[in-house]
C-alpha positions as CSV (number, residue, x, y, z in Angstrom):
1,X,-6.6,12.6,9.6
2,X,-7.0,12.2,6.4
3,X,-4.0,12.9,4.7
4,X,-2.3,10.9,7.3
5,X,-4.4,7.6,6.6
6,X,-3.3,8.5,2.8
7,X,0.4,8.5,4.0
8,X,0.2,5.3,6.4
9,X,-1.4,3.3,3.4
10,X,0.8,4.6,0.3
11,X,4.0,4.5,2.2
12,X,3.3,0.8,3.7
13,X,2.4,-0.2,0.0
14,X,4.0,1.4,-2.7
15,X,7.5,1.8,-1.6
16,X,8.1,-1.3,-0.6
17,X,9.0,-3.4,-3.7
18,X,6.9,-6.5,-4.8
19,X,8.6,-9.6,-5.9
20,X,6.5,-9.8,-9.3
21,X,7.9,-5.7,-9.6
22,X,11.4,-6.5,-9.3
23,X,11.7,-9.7,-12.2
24,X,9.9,-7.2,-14.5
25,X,12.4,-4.9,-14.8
26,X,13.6,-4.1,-18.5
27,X,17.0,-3.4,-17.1
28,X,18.2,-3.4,-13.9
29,X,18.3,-0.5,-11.3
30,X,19.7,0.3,-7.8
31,X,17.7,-0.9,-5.5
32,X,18.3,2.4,-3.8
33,X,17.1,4.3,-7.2
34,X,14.5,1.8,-7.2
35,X,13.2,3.2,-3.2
36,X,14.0,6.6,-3.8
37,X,11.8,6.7,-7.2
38,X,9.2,4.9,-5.5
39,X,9.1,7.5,-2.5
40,X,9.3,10.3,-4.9
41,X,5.9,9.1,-6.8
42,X,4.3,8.6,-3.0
43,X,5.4,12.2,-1.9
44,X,3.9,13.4,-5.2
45,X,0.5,11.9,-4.3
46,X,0.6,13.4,-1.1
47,X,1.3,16.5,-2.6
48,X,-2.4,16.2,-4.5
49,X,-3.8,15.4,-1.3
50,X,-2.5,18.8,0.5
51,X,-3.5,20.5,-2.4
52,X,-6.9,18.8,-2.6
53,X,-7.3,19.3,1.3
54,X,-5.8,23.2,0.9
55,X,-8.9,23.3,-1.9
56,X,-11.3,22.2,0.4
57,X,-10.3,24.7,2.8
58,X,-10.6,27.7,0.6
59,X,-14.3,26.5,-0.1
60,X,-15.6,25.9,3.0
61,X,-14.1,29.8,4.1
62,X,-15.8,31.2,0.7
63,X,-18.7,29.4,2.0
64,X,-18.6,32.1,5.7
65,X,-17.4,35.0,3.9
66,X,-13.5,34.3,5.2
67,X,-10.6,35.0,2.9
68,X,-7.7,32.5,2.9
69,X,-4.1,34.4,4.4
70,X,-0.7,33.9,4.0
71,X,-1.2,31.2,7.2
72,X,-3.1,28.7,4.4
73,X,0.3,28.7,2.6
74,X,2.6,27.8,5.2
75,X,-0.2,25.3,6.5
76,X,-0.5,23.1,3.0
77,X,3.4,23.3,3.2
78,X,3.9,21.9,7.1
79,X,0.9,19.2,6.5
80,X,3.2,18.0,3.2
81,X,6.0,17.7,4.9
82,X,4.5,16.3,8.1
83,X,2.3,13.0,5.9
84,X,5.9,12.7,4.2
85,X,7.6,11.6,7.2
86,X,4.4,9.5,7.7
87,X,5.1,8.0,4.5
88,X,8.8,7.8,5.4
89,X,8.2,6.0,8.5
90,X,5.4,3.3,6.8
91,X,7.8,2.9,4.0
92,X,10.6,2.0,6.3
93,X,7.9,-0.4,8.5
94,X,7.0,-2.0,5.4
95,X,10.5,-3.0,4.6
96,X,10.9,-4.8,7.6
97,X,7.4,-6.2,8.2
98,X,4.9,-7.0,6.1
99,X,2.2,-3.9,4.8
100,X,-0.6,-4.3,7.4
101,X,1.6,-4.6,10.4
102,X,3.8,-2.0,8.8
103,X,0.5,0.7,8.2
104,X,-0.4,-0.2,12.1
105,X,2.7,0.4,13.8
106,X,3.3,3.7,11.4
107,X,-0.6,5.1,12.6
108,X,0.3,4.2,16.0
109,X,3.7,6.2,15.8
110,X,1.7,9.1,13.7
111,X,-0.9,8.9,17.4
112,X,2.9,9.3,19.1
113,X,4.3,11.8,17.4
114,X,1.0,13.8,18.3
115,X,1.3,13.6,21.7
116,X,4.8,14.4,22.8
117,X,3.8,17.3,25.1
118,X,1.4,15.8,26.9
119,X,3.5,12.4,27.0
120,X,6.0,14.8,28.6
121,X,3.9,16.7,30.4
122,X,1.8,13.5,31.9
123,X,5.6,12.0,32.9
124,X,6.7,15.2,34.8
125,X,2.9,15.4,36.9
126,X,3.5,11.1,37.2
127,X,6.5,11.1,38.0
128,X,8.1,8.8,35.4
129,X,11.9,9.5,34.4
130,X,12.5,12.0,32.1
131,X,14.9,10.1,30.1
132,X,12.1,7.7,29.2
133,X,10.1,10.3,27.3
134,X,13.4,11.9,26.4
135,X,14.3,8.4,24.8
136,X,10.8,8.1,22.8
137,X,11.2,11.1,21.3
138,X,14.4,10.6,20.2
139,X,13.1,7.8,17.8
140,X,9.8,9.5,17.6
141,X,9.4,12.8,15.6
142,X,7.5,15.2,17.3
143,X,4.5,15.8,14.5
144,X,2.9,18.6,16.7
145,X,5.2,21.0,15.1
146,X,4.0,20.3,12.1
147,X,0.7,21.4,13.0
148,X,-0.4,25.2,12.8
149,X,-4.1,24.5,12.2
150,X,-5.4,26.6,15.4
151,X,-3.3,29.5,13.7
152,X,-5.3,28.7,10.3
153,X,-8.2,28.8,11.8
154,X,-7.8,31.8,13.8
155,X,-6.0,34.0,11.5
156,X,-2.8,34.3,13.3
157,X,0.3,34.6,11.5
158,X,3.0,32.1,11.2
159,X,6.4,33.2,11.0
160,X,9.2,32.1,8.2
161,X,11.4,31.4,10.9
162,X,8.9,28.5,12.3
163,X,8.7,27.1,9.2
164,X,12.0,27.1,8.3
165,X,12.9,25.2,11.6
166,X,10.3,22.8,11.2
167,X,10.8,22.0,7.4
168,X,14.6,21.6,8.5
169,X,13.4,18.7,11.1
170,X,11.0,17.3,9.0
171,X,13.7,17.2,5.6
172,X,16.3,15.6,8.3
173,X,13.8,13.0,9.4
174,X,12.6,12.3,6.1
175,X,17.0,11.9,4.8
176,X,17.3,9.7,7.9
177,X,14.0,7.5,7.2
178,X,14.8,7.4,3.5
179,X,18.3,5.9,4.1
180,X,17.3,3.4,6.9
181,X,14.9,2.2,4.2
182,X,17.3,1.7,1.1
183,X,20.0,0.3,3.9
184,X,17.2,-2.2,5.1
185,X,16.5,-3.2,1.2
186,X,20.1,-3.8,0.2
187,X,20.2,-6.2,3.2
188,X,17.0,-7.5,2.4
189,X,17.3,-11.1,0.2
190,X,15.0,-10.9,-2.7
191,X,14.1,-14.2,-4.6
């Protein structure tokens, strides 16, 4: 929850470019460089967070007596990738509203992306069409696979396969979000 909040906030107001930013220039960039570079120094941050939150992990185990596995690992790496679409989404919000409205709508699709089985599972028991929850979460990433913390906790093992199927969705989300964005800011008039 935390990283995520970090993500929402950083993505809705760092990417996006202020007018003050851009007439300060000392020589003129891409706008795309100018998103890309921009994204790069959020992603970092959230990188520090991981880490700080993978740090935090570790301590409170030492604290019980439990020694971190291989599952921490492949945890810190999922919870990167899955605040970087966050970030990817907020930053592409934030382009095309302003940064509060932009960090709302991204939280709310962060609550969305959580709950894609039981959106699905709630329209099959209510009878709802399954294209409508089909259709959601087509524009919708589903952030549950992102999330191996039950395995953390309980010491089960994650396999390399998982995680290579899931960083392969999140790295195509976050390509697709990141060129939305720098398509919506060479569109975008800048005074």
């Amino acid at each position: 929850l935390i990283g995520s909040l970090v993500a929402v906030i950083l993505g809705a107001t760092r990417v996006r470019p202020d007018v003050t930013e851009v007439w300060t220039l000392t020589r003129p960039i891409a706008r795309s460089t100018f998103t890309v570079g921009r994204f790069l120094g959020v992603v970092t941050s959230l990188a520090l967070v991981v880490a700080s939150l993978a740090l935090a992990w570790v301590a409170a185990a030492a604290l019980y007596g439990i020694a971190p596995g291989p599952t921490l690992a492949w945890w810190a790496l999922l919870l990167f990738f899955e605040l970087s679409l966050v970030a990817g989404w907020a930053a592409l919000l934030a382009h095309l509203f302003e940064p509060i409205p932009a960090g709302l709508l991204a939280a709310a699709l962060w609550a969305t992306g959580h709950q894609a089985d039981a959106t699905l599972r709630l329209a099959e028991e209510g009878g709802i069409p399954a294209f409508l929850p089909t259709a959601i979460f087509t524009v919708v990433p589903d952030l549950d696979l992102f999330d191996v913390q039950q395995q953390l906790v309980h010491d089960v093992a994650v396999t390399p396969a998982q995680v290579g199927g899931v960083t392969a969705y999140g790295l195509a989300w976050m390509t697709a979000l990141l060129a939305l964005t720098m398509l919506v800011l060479s569109r975008k008039d800048l005074p």
